[in-house]
C-alpha positions in Angstrom: 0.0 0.0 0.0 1.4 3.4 -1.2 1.8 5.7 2.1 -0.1 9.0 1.1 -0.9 11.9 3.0 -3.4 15.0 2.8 -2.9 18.7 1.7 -5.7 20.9 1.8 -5.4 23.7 -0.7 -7.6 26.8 -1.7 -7.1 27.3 -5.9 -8.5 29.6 -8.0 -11.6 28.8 -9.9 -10.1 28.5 -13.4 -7.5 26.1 -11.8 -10.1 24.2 -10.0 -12.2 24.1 -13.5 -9.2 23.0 -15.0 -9.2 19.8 -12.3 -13.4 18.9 -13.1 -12.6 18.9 -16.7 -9.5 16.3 -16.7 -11.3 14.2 -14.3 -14.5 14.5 -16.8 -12.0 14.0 -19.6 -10.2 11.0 -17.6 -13.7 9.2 -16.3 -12.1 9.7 -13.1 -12.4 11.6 -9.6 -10.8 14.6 -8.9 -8.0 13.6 -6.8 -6.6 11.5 -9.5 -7.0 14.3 -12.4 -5.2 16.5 -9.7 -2.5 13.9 -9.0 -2.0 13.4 -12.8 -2.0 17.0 -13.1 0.7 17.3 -10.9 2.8 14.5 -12.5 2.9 16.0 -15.7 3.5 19.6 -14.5 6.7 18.4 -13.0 8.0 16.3 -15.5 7.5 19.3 -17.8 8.8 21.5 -14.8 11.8 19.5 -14.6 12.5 19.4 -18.7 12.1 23.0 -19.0 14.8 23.4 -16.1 17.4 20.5 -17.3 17.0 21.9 -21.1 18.2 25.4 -19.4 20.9 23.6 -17.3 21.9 21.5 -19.9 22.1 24.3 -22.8 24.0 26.4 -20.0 27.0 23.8 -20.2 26.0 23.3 -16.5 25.1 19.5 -16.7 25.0 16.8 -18.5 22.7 15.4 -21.1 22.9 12.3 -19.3 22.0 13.7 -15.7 19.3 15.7 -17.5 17.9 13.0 -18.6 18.1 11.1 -15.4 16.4 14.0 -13.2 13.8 14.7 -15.8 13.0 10.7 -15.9 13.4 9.8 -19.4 16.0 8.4 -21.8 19.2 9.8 -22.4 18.1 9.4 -26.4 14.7 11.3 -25.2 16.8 14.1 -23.8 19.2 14.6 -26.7 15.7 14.9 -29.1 14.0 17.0 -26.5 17.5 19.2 -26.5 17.6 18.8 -30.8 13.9 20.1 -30.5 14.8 23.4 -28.5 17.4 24.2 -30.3 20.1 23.1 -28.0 23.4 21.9 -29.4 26.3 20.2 -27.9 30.1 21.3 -28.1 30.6 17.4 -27.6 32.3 15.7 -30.9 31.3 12.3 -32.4 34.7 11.0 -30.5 33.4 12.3 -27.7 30.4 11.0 -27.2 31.6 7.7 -28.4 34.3 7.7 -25.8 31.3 8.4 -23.3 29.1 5.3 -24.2 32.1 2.9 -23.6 32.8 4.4 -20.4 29.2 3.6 -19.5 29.0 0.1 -20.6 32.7 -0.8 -19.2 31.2 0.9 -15.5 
């Protein structure tokens, strides 16, 4: 059993119509649509803020990818998508993948 525990929150009405209509949407209560809500807003959260960190030169594509919760191959596309280039060479990178698979 998944240990949960209870937050009582006040939101603003287009927020809370946002909620009713996901959990219309979804065939579901409104706790779940908010907890899906939630999930997704993070994991979007987190992208936006590991693309900025990454693009920065401030970490990793592979640490990005990690924290965000996806593939290292999803991060790179998500990167590609932005706009977001790497200084890394072929070598590089190549030299990077055997040091993972040797580890």
């Amino acid at each position: 059993m998944t240990k949960s525990g209870f937050l009582g929150v006040r939101i603003e009405k287009h927020l809370l119509e946002m909620v009713e209509e996901t959990a219309s949407e979804e065939h579901t209560d409104k706790t779940n649509a908010l907890k899906q809500l939630i999930e997704l807003g993070r994991k979007e959260f987190l992208l936006k803020k590991y693309l900025e960190l990454y693009g920065a030169g401030r970490c990793s594509i592979d640490k990005a990818a990690q924290a965000v919760g996806i593939t290292i191959a999803e991060m790179m596309k998500e990167a590609s998508n932005h706009g977001i280039t790497s200084d890394e060479t072929l070598t590089e990178y190549k030299e990077g993948l055997e040091h993972l698979r040797s580890a």
